[in-house]
Wavefront OBJ file of the C-alpha trace (Angstrom):
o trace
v -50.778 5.775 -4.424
v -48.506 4.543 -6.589
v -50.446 6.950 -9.473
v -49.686 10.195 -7.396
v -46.157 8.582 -7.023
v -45.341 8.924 -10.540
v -46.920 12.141 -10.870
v -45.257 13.511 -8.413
v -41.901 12.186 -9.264
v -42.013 12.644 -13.289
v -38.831 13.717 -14.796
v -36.978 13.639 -17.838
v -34.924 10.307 -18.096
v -31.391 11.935 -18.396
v -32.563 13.613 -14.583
v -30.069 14.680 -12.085
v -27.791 12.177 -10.117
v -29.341 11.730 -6.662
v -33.313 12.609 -7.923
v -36.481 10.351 -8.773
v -37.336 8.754 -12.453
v -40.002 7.736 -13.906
v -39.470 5.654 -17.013
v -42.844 4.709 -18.770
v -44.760 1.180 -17.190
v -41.836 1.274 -14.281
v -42.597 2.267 -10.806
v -39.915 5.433 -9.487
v -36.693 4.623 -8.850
v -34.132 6.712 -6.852
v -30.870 6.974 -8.422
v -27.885 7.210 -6.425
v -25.803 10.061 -6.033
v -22.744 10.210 -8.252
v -20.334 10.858 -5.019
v -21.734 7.864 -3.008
v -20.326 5.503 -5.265
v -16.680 4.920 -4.294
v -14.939 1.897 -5.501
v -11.707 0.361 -3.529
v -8.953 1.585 -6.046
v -8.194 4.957 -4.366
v -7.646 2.826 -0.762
v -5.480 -0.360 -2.605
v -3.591 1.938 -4.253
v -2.880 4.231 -0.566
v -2.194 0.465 1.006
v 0.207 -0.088 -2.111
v 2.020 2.720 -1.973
v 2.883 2.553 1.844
v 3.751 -1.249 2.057
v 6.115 -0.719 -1.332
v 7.233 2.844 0.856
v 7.954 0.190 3.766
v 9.549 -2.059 1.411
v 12.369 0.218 0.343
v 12.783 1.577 3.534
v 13.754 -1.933 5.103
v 15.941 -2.793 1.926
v 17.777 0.681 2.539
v 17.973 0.385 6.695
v 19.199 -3.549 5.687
v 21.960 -2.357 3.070
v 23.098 1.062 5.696
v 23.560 -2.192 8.235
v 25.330 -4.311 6.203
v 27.761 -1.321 4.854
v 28.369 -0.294 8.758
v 28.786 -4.329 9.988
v 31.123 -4.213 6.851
v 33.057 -1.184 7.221
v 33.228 -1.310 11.054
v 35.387 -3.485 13.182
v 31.951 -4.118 15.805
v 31.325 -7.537 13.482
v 34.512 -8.968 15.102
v 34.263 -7.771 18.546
v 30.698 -8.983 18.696
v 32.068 -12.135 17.608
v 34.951 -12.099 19.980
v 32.571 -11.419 22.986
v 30.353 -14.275 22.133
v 33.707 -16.675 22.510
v 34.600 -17.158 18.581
v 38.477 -16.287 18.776
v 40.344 -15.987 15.735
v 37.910 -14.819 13.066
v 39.264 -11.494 11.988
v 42.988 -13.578 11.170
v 40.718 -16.182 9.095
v 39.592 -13.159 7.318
v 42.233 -11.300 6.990
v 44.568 -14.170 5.745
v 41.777 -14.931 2.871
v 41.609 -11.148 2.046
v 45.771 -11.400 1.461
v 45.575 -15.098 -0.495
v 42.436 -13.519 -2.980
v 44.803 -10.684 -4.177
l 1 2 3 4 5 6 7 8 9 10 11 12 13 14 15 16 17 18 19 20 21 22 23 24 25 26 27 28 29 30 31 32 33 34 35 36 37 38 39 40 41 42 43 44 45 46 47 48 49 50 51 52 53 54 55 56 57 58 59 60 61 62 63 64 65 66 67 68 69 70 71 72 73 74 75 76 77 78 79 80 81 82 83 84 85 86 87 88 89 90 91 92 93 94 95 96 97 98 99
């Protein structure tokens, strides 16, 4: 068997990607297909790229947040609903002392 094996199979040793060898004393061996031999990088770097994509987009949403809190009188209403009464004259009088 194993004689019409290597018979059957014989090829030169730099063969095509995917077919039989047959190196000298060696039984046949089938080599793999260039294409079916995928390594991780392509999908770490897809997951890299969209959690650093996610990254910026939360620092940017954060800093759009903090400019309209900042900008916006809603900070001290909020904070005069919730029973805090005389915030915006603390802040205002240490805006006035800094200059």
């Amino acid at each position: 068997m194993l004689k019409i094996l290597r018979r059957h199979c014989l090829q030169p040793a730099g063969g095509i990607a995917g077919q039989a060898r047959v190196f000298p004393g060696r039984l046949a061996t089938l080599a793999p297909p260039a294409r079916m031999v995928r390594s991780m990088e392509p999908l770490a770097k897809k997951i890299f790229k969209g959690v650093l994509v996610a990254e910026f987009v939360g620092v940017f949403g954060a800093y759009c947040l903090f400019n309209k809190m900042n900008t916006s009188q809603a900070y001290y209403k909020s904070v005069e609903y919730s029973g805090m009464y005389g915030i915006r004259v603390q802040d205002q009088e240490k805006w006035l002392n800094s200059k």
